[in-house]
N, C-alpha and C positions, 0 to 999 in steps of 0.2 A: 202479756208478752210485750219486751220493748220493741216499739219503733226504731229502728236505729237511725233508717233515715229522718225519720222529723228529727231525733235528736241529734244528729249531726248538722241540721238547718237550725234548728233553734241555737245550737252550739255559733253557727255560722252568724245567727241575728244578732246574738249578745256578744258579738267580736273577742271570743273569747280564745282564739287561735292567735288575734293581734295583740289583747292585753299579754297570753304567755309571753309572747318576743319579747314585747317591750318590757318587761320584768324582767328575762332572763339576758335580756341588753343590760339594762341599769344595774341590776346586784353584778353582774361580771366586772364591768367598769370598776363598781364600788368597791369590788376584790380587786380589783390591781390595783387601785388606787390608795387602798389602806394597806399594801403587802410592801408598798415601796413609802406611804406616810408613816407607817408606828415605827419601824426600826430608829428611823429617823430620831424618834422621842423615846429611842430606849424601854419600846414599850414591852412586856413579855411576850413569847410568842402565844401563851391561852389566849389572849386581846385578838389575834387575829382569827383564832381559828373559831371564839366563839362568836365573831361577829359574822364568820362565814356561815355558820351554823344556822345564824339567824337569819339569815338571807334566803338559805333551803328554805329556812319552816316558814320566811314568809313568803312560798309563791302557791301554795294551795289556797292561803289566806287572801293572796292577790288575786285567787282566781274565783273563791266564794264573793270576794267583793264584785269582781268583775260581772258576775253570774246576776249578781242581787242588784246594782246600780249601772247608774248610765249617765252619761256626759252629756247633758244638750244645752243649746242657747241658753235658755233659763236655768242652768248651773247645772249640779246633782243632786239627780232624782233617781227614786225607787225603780225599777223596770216592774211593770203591770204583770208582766208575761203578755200581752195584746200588743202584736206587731202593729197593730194599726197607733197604741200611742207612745212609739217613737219617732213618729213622721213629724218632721221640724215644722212650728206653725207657720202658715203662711200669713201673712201679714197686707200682701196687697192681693187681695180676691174681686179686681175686675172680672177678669174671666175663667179664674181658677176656684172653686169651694174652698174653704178653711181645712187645710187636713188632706186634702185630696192628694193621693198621685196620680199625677198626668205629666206625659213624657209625648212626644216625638221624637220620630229618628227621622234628620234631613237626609236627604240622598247623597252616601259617602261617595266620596269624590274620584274619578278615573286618573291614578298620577301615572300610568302605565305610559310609555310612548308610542305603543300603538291605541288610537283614538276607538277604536273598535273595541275596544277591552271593556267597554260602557257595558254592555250586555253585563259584565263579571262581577262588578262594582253592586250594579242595578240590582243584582241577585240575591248579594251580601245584606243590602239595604233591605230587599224584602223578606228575605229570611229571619234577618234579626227583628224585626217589626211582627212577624204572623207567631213568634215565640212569644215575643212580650206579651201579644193581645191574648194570648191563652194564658195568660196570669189572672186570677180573677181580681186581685187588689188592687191592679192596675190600667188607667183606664190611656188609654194609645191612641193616638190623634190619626186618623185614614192613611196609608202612604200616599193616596193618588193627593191630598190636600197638603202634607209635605213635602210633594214631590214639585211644589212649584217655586217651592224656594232654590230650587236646584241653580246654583252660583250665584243668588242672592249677594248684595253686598249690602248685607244690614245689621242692626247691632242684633244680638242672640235675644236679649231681651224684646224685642218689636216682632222678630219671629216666633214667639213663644209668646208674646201676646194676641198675636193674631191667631195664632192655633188652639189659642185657651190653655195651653198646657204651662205646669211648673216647670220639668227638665227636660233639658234636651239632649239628644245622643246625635253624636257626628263623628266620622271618620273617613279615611280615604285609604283605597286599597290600589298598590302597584304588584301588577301580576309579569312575570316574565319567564316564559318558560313553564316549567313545573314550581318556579317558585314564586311567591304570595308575600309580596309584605303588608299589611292590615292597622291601621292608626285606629284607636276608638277612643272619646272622649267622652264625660257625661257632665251637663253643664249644669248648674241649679241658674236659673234664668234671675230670680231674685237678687243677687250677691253676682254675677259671674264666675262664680268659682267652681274649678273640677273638684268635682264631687270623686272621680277617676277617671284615671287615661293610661292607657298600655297601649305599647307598639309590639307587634305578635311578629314574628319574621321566619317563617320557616316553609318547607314544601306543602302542593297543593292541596296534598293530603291530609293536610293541618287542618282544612277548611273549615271541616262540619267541629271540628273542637273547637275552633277561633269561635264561631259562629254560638255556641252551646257555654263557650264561658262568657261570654259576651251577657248573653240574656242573665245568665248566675250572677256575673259582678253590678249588672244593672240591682237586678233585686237584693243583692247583700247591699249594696250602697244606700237602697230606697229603706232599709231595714221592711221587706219583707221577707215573709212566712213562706214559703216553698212547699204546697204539699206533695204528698208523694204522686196525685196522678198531672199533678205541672208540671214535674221533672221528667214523668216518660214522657210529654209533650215536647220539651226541652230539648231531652234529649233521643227524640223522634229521625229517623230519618230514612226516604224513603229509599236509600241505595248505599252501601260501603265504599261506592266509587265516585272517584273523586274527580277522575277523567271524564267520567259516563255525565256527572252533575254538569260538569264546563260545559259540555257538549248541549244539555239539556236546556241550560243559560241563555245559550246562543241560539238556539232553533226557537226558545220560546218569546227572543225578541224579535222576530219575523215572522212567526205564526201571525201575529195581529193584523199585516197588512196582507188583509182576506180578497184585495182586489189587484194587486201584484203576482202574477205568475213567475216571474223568476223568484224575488223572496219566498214565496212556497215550496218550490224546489229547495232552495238555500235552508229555509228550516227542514224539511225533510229529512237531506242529508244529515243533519245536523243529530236529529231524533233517531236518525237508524245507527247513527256513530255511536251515540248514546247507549240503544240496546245490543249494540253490539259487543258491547263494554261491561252490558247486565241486563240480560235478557226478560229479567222480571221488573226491569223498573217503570213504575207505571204509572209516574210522570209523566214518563218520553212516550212510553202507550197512548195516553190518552193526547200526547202533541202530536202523535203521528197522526191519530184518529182526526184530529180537528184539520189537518195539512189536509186529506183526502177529504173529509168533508167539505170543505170550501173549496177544493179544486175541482169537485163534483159539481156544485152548484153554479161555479162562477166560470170553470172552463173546460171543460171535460166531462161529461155523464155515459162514462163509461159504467156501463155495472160492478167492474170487478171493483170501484174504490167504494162504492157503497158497499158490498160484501167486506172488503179489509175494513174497514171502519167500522162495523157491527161488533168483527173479531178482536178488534184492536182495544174496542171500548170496553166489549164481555174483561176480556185478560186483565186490565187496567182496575175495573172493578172487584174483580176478583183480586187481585196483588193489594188493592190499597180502598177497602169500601168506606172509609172517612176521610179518605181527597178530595178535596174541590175540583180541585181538576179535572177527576174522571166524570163526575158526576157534572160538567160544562161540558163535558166533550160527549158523553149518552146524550145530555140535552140536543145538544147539536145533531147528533144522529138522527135523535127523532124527527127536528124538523125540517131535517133534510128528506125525512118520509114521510112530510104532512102530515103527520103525528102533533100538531102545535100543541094542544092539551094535554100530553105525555111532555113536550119536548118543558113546557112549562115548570111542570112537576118536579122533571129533572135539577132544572134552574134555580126553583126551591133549594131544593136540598142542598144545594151547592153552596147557598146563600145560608145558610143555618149551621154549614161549616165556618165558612170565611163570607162574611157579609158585607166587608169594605172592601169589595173585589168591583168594580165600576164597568167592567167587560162583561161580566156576570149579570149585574142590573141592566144592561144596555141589550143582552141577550133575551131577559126575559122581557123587555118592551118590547122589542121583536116577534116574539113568537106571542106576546098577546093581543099584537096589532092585527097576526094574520090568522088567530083563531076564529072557528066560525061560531057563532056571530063573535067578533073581535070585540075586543075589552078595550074601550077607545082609555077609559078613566084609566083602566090599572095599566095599561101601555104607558100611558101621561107619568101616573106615579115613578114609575121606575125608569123614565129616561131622566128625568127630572133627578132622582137620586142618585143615579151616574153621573151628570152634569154635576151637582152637586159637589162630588166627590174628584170628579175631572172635570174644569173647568173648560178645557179649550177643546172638550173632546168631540169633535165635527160628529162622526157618526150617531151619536147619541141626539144632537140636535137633529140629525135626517130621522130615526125613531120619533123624537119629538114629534117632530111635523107632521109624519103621520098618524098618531095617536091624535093630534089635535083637529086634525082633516078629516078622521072617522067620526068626531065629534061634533062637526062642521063649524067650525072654528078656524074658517079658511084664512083670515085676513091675520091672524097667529099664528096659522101654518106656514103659511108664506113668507114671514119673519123670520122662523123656524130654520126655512130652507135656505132663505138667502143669507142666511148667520153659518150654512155650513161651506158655501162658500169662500165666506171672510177666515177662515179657519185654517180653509185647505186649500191648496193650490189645483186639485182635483174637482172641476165644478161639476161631474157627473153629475152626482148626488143629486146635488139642488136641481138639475135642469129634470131629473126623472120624479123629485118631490114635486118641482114644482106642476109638472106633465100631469098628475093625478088631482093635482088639487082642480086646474082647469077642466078636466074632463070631468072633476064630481061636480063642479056649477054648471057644464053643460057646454063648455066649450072645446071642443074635441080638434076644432082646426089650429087652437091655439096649443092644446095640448099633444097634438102629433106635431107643432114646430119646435115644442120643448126638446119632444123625443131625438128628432134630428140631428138641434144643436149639441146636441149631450153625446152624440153618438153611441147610444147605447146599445149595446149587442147581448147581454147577460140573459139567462133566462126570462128571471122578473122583468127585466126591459121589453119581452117580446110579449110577454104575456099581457102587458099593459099597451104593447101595441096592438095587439087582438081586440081587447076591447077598444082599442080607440079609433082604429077600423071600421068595428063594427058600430059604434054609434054614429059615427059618421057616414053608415049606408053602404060600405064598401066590402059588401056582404065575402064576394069570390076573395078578394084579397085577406080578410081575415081570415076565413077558413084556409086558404092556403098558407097564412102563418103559423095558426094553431095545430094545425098537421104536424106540421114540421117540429115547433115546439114538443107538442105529443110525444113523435117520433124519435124527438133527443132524452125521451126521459121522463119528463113533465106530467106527474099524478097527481096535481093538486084539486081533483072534483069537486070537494066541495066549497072551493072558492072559484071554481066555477059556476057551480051552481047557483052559488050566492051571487054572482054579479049581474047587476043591475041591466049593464050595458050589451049584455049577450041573448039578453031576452026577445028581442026580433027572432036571432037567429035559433033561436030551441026547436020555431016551427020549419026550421030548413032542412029537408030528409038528409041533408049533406052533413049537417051538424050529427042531429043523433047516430048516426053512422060512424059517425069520428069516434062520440066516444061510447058507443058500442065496444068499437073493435078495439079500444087502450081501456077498456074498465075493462077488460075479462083478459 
């Protein structure tokens, strides 16, 4: 039985849609051109009409050629039928293989007049990036390590050497209104030359089309092979709304600052505009789920947002079970219930979707810092490979630091911490890394003035003042934090259990009492 799709992709590899034109350009031409030159020379009219004749018969002829041959640097050659050898040799392989395709897309550019429209742009750029990487011919350089070229002023060639890759994709999108105007370019870094470029101009609506021929003219350019389960990837999408997307855009560039309560509100809104738009989209599910999870842990532990975020993540899953997304935002649930060894698992999975995802990798050093007994090594690994992949990304260096701290690897650690200062204008962090590092040598007076300075109020923060409290001897006043802690929520037992520093306190009838009454 035919394929029809391959055969319309193979149809597409051997440009056999461009050879037509351009034949049925040229014999037209040649027909007007000899309809106005033979009269001229008295010629009969048979002269004309059998050289039109010959012009039909030869474009089947033009097209079996076209079919069988191909035009590259080294002149014409046979077509193999193996899309792999029509990829133009590369000739300088510093950092590229001979033959290889490798492509970056830099971050298409905000021409919008409102400066906010970044979220829109941002979105474009990763969209068209997580299509290419599901191409298998094609190997796509990480967005988070393209993303730092972002308004670079350098030649295309020194960007594409640095990324390793041969071509690059760049454009810039002005959004206004409901309408979208979208520039795409695809650059061969070797030559400078566009390989292709289209300006797309039309409603918002266009988007996910803009977006799905995008990734098509990249691979008909690269003369790859398209098979048939790349093109449902292609053209995959997790919602037919194109309002509900904008919406998703937006909420999902303020979900990340997980320590800001008005931007989590801001995303919220964002995510329930979203499902309000399309009640199954399960993107916007699993950003809602991550919005109450982090405002569960970082400012509010009410029960009902651990309840919604259970619900939110089930739904999410259920709409979309090969999303990244949901399967980060389950992760997240879990270990917002001390689940860290589930919440792991999750993170997994998510990572075996989409693996150049650097929030992803920076999640699971997290939850393998606070599994019991903690993974100091595989915590190291994957801050490391977030870093890696984001560069300047502060929280990944505070993971860092503790993974290197459970290691005792203090005088690294502390490097660690005070490089997520240099990052960030928020020296939290570092003052509560560095708080742990001091109470794990034994210095607890120095580590409750870390606490102070940092002013830290969060859960984690109080829990690390319990112990520091408590090592310090200050037996009534820990237990009267820990209460309290308890009392907000706080079921982390077995990183209770496991701390060193509360071991005085297990024989105080005050303590087992405490958590008596919050373990049942």
């Amino acid at each position: 039985m035919i394929d029809f799709s391959q055969l319309v992709q193979e149809i597409r590899r051997r440009k056999l849609f461009r050879a037509a034109m351009a034949y049925a350009v040229v014999a037209w031409l040649l027909v007007e051109i000899a309809s106005v030159v033979l009269p001229t020379f008295e010629a009969p009219a048979w002269v004309l009409q059998v050289f039109t004749f010959l012009m039909i018969l030869g474009f089947p002829l033009a097209l079996v050629f076209a079919w069988a041959y191909e035009l590259t640097p080294g002149g014409l050659q046979r077509d193999s039928g193996d899309a792999a050898a029509t990829e133009p040799r590369v000739t300088n392989t510093g950092n590229v293989q001979q033959g290889e395709r490798s492509i970056a897309v830099l971050p298409f550019v905000n021409m919008s007049d409102d400066p906010t429209n970044l979220y829109f742009s941002d979105g474009i750029t990763e969209e068209i990036t997580s299509k290419l990487a599901r191409l298998g011919q094609l190997r796509v350089a990480a967005r988070t390590s393209a993303a730092r070229f972002r308004g670079a002023d350098m030649d295309i060639r020194d960007i594409a050497r640095q990324l390793g890759v041969r071509y690059v994709l760049e454009g810039s999108t002005r959004k206004s209104g409901d309408r979208v105007r979208t520039t795409i370019q695809l650059i061969d870094s070797e030559d400078g030359l566009h390989l292709w470029a289209e300006e797309f101009d039309g409603a918002l609506d266009d988007i996910f089309a803009i977006q799905e021929e995008a990734a098509v003219r990249v691979a008909d350019a690269l003369g790859l092979r398209i098979t048939a389960d790349e093109q449902q990837v292609i053209h995959k999408r997790c919602t037919e709304n194109s309002k509900a997307y904008d919406a998703y855009l937006a909420g999902q560039a303020l979900v990340q600052y997980t320590d800001s309560p008005d931007k989590l509100r801001a995303a919220r809104r964002h995510f329930e505009r979203a499902l309000e738009l399309d009640p199954d989209y399960s993107a916007a599910l699993a950003g809602l789920a991550s919005v109450a999870v982090h405002t569960y842990r970082n400012f509010d532990s009410a029960p009902g947002l651990l309840e919604s975020a259970r619900d939110l993540v089930a739904r999410a899953l259920e709409n979309g079970p090969g999303l990244a997304r949901a399967h980060v935002a389950a992760g997240e649930v879990s270990a917002i219930e001390y689940d860290y060894a589930k919440a792991a698992e999750k993170f997994r999975d998510a990572l075996r979707i989409e693996s150049d995802d650097p929030w992803t990798w920076d999640s699971l050093s997290w939850v393998l810092g606070y599994q019991q007994p903690p993974d100091g090594n595989g915590a190291e690994k994957a801050a490391r490979e977030a870093i890696r992949m984001q560069p300047q990304f502060s929280v990944a260096y505070y993971h860092l630091g503790r993974a290197l701290a459970i290691q005792q690897r203090y005088d690294e650690a502390i490097a660690a911490f005070e490089h997520v200062s240099e990052l960030s204008q928020d020296a939290a962090l570092t003052h509560h890394g560095l708080a742990t590092v001091y109470l794990a040598r034994g210095d607890g007076e120095r580590a409750l003035a870390e606490q102070i300075a940092g002013g830290l109020s969060g859960t984690v923060a109080r829990v690390l003042r319990v112990s520091t409290l408590a090592a310090l001897g200050r037996d009534d006043e820990a237990l009267h934090e820990l209460e309290s802690v308890l009392d907000s929520g706080y079921r982390d037992f077995s990183g209770l259990d496991a701390d060193t520093h509360l071991a005085r306190l297990r024989d105080d009838p005050r303590y087992l009492e405490l958590l008596r009454r919050y373990r049942d």
